[in-house]
C-alpha positions as CSV (number, residue, x, y, z in Angstrom):
1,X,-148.7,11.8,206.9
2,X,-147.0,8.8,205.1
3,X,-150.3,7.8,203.7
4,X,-151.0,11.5,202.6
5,X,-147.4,11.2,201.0
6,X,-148.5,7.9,199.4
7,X,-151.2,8.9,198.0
8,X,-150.1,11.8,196.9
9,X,-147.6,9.8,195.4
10,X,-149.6,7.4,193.3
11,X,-151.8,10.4,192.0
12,X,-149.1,12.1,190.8
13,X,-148.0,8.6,189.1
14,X,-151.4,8.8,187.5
15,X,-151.2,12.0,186.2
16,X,-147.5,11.2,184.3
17,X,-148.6,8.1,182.5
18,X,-152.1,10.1,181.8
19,X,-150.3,13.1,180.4
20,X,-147.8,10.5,178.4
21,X,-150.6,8.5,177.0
22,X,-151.9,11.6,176.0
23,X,-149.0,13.1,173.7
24,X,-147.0,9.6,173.1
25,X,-149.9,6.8,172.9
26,X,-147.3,4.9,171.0
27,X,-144.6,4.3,173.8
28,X,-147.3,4.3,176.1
29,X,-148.9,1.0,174.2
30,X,-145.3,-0.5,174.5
31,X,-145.2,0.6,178.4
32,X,-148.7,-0.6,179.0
33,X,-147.9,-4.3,177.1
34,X,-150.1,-4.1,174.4
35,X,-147.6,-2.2,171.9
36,X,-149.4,-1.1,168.5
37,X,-149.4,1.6,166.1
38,X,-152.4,1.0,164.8
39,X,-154.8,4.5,165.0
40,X,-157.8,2.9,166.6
41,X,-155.4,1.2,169.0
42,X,-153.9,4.0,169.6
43,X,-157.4,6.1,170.6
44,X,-157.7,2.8,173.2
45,X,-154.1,4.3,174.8
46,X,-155.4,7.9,174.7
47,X,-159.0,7.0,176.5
48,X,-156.7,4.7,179.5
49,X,-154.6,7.8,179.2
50,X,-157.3,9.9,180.5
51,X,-158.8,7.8,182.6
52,X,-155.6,7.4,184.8
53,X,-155.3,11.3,184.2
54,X,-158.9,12.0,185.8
55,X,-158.3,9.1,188.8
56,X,-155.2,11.5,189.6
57,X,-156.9,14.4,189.8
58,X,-159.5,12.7,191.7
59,X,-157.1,11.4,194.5
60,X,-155.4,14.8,194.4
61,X,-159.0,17.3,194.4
62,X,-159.9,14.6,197.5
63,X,-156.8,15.3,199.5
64,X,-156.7,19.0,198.9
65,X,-160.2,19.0,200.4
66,X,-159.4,17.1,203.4
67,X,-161.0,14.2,202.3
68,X,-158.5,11.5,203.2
69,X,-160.9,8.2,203.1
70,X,-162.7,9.5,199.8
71,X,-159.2,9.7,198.6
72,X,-158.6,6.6,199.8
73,X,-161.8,5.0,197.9
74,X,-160.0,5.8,194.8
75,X,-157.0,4.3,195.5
76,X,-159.0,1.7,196.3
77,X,-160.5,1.4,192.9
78,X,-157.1,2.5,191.0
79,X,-155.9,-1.2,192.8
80,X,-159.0,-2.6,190.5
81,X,-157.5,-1.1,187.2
82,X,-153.8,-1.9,187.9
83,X,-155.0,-5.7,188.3
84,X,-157.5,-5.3,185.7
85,X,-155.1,-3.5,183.3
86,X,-152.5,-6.7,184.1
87,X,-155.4,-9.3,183.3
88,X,-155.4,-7.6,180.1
89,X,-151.9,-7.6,179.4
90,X,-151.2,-11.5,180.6
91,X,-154.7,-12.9,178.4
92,X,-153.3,-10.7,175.3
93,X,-149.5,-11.4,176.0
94,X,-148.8,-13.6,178.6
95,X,-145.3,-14.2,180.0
96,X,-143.9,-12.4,177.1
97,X,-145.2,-9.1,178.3
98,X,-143.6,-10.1,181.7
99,X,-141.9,-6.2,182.2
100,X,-145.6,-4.7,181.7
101,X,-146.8,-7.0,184.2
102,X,-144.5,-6.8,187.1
103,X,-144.9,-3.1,186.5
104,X,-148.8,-3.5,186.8
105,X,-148.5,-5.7,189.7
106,X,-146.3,-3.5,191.7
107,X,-148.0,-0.4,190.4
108,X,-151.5,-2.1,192.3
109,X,-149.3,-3.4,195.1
110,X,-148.1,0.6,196.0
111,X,-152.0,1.8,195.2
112,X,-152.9,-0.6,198.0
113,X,-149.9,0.2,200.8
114,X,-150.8,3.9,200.3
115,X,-154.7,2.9,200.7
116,X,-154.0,1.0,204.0
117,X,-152.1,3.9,205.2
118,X,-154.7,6.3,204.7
119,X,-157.3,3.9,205.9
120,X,-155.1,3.3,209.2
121,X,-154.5,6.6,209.8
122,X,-150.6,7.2,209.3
């Protein structure tokens, strides 16, 4: 149950900074640590916007079915992006980004406390 809630949790997470990538790519760029308003910089936000859109709707299609490890692969993965997203941030920024990348770090740190749960069972 707690890893259900988790997971459900970090999908639904997902889906809000999909959606606000989406229709605000602009505060989403200055969320993200890479703030721009440059247009082709701002497709970038809307295509990391859907991604994290589609790997909520992924986590969430999984659990509806019953598929708790499945969803649980994902989450798996989703850990990938947040560090991979941080990388990003920290070889672009560095220190100076330092909010974007304690949000990235504990973002991928709650992706991988709700995998273990659903992996142990709870």
């Amino acid at each position: 149950m707690i890893g259900t809630t988790l997971a459900v949790l970090g999908a639904l997470a997902f889906l809000a900074i999909g959606i606000a990538a989406l229709v605000a790519p602009k505060t989403s760029s200055e969320q993200y640590g890479l703030p721009s308003s440059e247009p082709y910089a701002l497709a970038f936000v809307r295509a990391l916007g859907a991604r994290d859109l589609v790997l909520g709707l992924i986590v969430l299609i999984f659990l509806i079915a019953g598929s708790r490890g499945a969803a649980g692969a994902v989450l798996a993965v989703c850990v990938l992006v947040a560090l991979a997203d941080g990388l990003l941030v920290y070889r672009e920024r560095g220190t100076a980004a330092m909010k974007s990348l304690i949000t990235h770090s504990v973002g991928g740190i709650a992706l991988l406390v709700a995998w273990a749960a659903l992996r142990a069972g709870l």
